[in-house]
KELUMMAR-741690 format. One record per residue (C-alpha): residue number from 1; residue in one letter; z, x, y. Coordinates in steps of 0.02 Angstrom, whole numbers, plus 50000, padded with zeros to 5 digits. Layout:
BEGIN
> i; aa; z; x; y
> NUM; A; Z; X; Y
...
This chain:
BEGIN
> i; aa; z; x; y
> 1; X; 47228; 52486; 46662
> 2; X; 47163; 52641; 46746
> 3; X; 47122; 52593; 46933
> 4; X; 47042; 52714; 47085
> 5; X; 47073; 52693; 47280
> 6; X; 46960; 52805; 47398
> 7; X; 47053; 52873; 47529
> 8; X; 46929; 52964; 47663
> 9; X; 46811; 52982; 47836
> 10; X; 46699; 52849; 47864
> 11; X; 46527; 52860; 47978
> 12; X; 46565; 52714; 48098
> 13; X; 46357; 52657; 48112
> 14; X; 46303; 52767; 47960
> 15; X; 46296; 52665; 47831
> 16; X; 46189; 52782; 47726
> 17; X; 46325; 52918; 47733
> 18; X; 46471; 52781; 47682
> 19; X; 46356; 52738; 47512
> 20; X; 46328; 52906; 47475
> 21; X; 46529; 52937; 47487
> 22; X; 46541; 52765; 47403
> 23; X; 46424; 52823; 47244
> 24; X; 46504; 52983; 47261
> 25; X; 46679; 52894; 47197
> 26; X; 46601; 52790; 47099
> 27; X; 46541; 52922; 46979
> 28; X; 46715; 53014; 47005
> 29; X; 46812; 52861; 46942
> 30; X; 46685; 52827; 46812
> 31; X; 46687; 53007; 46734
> 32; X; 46893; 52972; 46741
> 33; X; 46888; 52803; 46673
> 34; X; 46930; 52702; 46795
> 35; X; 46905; 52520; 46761
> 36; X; 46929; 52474; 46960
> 37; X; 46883; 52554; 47111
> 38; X; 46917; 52509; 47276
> 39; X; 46860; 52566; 47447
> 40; X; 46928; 52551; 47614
> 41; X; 46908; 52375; 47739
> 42; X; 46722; 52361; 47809
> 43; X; 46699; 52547; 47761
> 44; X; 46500; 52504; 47730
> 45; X; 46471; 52511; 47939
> 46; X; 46653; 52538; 48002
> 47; X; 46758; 52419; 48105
> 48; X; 46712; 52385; 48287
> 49; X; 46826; 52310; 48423
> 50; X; 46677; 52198; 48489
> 51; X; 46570; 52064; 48417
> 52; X; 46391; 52117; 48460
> 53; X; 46411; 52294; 48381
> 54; X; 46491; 52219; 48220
> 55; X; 46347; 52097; 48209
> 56; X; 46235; 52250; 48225
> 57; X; 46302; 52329; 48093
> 58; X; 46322; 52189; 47978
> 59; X; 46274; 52145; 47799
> 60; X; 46202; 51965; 47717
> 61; X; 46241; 51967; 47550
> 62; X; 46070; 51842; 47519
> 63; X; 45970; 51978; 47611
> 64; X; 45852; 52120; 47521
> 65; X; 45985; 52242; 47592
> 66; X; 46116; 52192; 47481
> 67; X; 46001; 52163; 47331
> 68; X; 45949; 52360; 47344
> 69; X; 46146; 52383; 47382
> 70; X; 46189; 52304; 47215
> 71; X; 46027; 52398; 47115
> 72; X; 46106; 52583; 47168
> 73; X; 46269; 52543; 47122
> 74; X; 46224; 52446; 46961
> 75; X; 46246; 52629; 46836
> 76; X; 46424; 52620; 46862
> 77; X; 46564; 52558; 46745
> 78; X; 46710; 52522; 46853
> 79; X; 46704; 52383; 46972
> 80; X; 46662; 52385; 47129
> 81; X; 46776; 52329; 47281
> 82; X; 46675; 52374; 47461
> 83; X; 46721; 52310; 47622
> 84; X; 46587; 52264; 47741
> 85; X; 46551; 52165; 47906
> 86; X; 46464; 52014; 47821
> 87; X; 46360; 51907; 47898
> 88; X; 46357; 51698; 47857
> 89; X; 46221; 51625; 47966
> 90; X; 46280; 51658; 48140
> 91; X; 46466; 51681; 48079
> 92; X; 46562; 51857; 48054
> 93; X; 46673; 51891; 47922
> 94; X; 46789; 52033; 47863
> 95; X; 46756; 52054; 47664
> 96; X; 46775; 52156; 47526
> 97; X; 46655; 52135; 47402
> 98; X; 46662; 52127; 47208
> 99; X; 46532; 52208; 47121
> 100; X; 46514; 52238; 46907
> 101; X; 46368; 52310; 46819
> 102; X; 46260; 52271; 47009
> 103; X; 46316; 52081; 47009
> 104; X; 46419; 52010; 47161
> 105; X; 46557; 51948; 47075
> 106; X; 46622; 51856; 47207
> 107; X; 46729; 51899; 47392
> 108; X; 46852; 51904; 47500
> 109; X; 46864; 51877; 47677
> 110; X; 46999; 51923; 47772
> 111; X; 47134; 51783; 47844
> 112; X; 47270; 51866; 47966
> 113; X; 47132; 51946; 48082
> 114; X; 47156; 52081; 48213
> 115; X; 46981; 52053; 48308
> 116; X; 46938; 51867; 48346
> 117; X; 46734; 51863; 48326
> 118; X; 46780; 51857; 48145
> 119; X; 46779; 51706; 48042
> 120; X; 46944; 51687; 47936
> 121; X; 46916; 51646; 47737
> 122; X; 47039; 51508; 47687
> 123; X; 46979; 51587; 47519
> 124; X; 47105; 51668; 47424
> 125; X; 46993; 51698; 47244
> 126; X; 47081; 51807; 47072
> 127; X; 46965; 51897; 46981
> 128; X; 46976; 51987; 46772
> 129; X; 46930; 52146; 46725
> 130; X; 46996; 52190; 46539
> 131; X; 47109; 52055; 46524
> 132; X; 47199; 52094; 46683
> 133; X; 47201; 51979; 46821
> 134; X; 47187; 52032; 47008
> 135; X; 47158; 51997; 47199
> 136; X; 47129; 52075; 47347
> 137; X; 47228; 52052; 47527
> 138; X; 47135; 52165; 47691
> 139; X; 47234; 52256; 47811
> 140; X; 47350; 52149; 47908
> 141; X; 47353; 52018; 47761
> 142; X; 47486; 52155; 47702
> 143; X; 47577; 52111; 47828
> 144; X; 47614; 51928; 47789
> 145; X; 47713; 51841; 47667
> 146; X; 47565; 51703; 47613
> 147; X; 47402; 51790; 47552
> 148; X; 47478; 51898; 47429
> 149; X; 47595; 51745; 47368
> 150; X; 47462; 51645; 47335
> 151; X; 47359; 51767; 47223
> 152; X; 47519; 51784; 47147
> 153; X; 47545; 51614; 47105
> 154; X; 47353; 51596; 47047
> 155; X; 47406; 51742; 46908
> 156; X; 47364; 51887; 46978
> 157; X; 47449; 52046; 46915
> 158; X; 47384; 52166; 47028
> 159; X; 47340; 52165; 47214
> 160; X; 47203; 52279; 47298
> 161; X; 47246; 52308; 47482
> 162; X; 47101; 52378; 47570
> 163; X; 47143; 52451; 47750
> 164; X; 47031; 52515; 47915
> 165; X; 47201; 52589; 48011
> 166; X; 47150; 52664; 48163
> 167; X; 47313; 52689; 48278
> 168; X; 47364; 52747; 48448
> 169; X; 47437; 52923; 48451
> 170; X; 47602; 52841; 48490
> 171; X; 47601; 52722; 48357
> 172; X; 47574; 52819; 48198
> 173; X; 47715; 52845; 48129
> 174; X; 47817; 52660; 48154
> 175; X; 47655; 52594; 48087
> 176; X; 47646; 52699; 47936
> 177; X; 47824; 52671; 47905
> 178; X; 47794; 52477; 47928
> 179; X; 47645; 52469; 47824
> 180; X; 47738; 52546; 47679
> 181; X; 47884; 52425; 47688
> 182; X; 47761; 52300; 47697
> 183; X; 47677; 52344; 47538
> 184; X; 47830; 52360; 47432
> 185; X; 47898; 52200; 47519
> 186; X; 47736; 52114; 47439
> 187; X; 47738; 52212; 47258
> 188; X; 47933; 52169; 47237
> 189; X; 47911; 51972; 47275
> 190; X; 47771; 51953; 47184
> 191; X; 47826; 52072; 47035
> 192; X; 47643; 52142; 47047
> 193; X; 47567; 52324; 47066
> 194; X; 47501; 52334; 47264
> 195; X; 47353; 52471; 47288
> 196; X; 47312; 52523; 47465
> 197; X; 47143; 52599; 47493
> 198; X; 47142; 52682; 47697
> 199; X; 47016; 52771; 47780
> 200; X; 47028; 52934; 47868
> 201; X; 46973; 52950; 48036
> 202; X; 46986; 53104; 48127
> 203; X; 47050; 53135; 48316
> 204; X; 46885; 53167; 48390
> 205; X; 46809; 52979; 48337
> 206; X; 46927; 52892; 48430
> 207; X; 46850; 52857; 48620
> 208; X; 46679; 52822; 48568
> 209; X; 46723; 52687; 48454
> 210; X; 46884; 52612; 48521
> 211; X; 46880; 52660; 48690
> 212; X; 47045; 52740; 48655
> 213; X; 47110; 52887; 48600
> 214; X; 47194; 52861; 48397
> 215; X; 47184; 52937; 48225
> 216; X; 47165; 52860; 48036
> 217; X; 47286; 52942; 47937
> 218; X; 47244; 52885; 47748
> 219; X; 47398; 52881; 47675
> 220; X; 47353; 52776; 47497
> 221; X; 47491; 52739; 47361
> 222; X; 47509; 52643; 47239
> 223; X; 47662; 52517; 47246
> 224; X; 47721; 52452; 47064
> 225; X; 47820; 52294; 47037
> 226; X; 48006; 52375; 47079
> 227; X; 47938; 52437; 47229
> 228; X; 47920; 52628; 47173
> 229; X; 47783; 52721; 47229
> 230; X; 47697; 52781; 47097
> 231; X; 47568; 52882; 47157
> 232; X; 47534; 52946; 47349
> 233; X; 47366; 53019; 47409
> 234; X; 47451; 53095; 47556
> 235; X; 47386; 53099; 47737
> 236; X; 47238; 53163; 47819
> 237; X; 47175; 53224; 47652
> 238; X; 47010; 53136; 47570
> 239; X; 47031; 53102; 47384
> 240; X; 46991; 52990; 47252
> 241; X; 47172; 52929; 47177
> 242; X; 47178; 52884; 47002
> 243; X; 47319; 52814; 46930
> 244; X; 47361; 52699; 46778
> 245; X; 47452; 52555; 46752
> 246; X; 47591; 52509; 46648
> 247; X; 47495; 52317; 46567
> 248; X; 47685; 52329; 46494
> 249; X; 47771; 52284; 46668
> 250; X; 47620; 52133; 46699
> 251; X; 47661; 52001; 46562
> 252; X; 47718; 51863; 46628
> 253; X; 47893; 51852; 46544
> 254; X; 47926; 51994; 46639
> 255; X; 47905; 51912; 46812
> 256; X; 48037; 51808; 46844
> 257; X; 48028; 51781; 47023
> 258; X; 47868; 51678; 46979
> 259; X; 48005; 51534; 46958
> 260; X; 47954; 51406; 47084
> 261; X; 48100; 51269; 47141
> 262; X; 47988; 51119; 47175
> 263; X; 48121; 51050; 47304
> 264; X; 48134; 51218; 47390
> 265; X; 47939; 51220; 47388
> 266; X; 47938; 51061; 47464
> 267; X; 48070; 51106; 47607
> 268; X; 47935; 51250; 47628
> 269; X; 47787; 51143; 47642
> 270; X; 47872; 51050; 47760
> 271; X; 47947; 51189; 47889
> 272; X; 47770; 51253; 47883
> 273; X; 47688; 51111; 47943
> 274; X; 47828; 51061; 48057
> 275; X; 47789; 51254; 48133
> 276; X; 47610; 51234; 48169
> 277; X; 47615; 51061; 48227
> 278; X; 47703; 51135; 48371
> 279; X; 47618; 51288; 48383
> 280; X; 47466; 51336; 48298
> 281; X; 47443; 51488; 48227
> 282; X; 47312; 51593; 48332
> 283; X; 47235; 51766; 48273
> 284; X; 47276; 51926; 48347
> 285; X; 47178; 52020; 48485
C-alpha cells in the first residue's frame, strides 16, 4: 500500500487557502499513486483555544458547504482523510474526515481532548481501502494506550495519526521527543504501521491565535510495526511524504501480540472501572 501524509502551514480562518493546499496534495499523491492521503487535525479552519471562534469556523457535514467540499475533491483517487472543526447541532467535535471518489465515508472524532468545548466521540470506526484495513487516532489520542488498541483489536493494520502541534518555545523539543516515543510505543503494541500527519506553523502566528508565543514544527514519519522509522519528513519543511508499505509485515499471523488472555482482560476491565469509579476521567485544558 502506497500511503501520503501532508506535512505544512495552515491559514488559521482561511479555509479557502487550506483546500487549495489540500487539492494541491491531493493531485501530488494521486500522480504518485498513493492510495491514502492524510492531512493534518482540523487543518480545514485551524485549531482555536476558544469555543466561539471554533464554532465560527466550523463545518456541518449535512450542510451545502460540505456537499461542494466533497464535489471538488471528488477527481481524486486516493482517499481522503481531512480534519475539521465539525459541527453536530449545537455540539463541537474534533474530526477527521473520510472521503473516496467525493463520498463521506465515514469519521472520526477525537477522544483524549486538549480544549474542553469539544464533544468527545466514543467512536472508534476501521475503515478498507485495497484490502487493507485502517483507523485513525488525533493528536493526543497518540498519547494513550486505548484508542489505538482498540482499532487494533477491530483489525486494523495501519493507524493514521493526524496532529495540530502548536508548542511553547520551551517545550519543543521534550514534546517532539515524547510524541515520537509515543508513536512507536503504539506501532510496536499493536504490531501496526503508525502515520503522523503535523502541521507547520511558523513563529510569527503564534500571539494572534494562542495568545502565546509557540511554533509547529511538522516533523511527520512513518512508524512500522518494530518501531523503525521508516520514513521522516523532517522539521519546518512542507512536503508531501510518500512512502509504501510492506502488506508482507500486516497479515495477521505475523502479529502475535494480538493474543488476548481473557482472564488478564478481565483483571483489566476491572482495574479500569475500579479507577474511574473513584475518579473520573476529565479532559485536558
Amino acid at each position: 500500500m502506497r500511503i501520503a501524509a501532508y506535512q505544512g502551514p495552515v491559514a488559521f480562518r482561511g479555509w479557502e487557502a487550506n483546500l487549495a493546499a489540500t487539492l494541491d496534495a491531493l493531485a501530488k499523491a494521486d500522480d504518485a499513486g498513493a492510495q491514502i492521503l492524510c492531512m493534518p487535525e482540523t487543518f480545514l479552519h485551524g485549531y482555536f483555544p476558544a469555543a466561539a471562534e471554533a464554532r465560527a469556523h466550523s463545518v456541518d457535514l449535512q450542510s451545502d458547504f460540505f456537499a461542494d467540499l466533497l464535489r471538488r475533491v471528488a477527481g481524486y483517487s486516493p482517499t481522503l482523510l481531512l480534519g475539521l472543526n465539525e459541527r453536530r447541532g449545537e455540539a463541537l467535535y474534533n474530526t477527521q474526515v473520510v472521503i473516496e471518489n467525493g463520498r463521506l465515508l465515514g469519521r472520526y472524532s477525537k477522544n483524549y481532548l486538549v480544549f474542553n468545548y469539544f464533544e468527545r466521540g466514543h467512536e472508534f470506526p476501521v475503515f478498507e481501502r485495497d484490502g487493507v484495513t485502517y483507523g485513525i487516532i488525533i493528536c493526543a489520542d497518540s498519547s494513550y494506550v486505548e484508542p489505538a488498541r482498540i482499532l487494533a483489536m477491530r483489525g486494523a493494520q495501519v493507524i493514521f495519526s493526524p496532529h495540530f502541534n502548536f508548542i511553547p518555545y520551551a517545550g519543543v523539543d521534550r514534546h517532539t521527543r515524547k510524541v515520537r516515543a509515543c508513536h512507536v510505543a503504539r506501532a510496536v503494541e499493536n504490531e501496526v504501521f503508525v502515520i503522523k500527519a503535523n502541521v507547520i506553523v511558523p513563529k510569527a502566528q503564534g500571539s494572534p491565535h494562542f495568545r502565546r508565543q509557540g511554533v509547529g514544527v511538522g516533523d511527520n514519519f512513518v512508524v512500522d510495526p518494530d518501531g523503525q522509522f521508516i520514513a521522516e519528513a523532517g522539521q519546518h519543511t512542507e512536503r508531501l511524504l510518500i512512502v509504501d508499505l510492506d502488506e508482507d509485515r500486516m497479515a495477521s499471523e505475523r502479529r502475535s501480540l494480538h493474543r488476548v488472555d481473557a482472564a488478564i482482560a478481565g483483571v483489566l476491565a476491572a482495574e479500569y472501572e475500579r479507577i474511574t469509579s473513584e475518579r473520573p476521567i476529565e479532559e485536558e485544558n
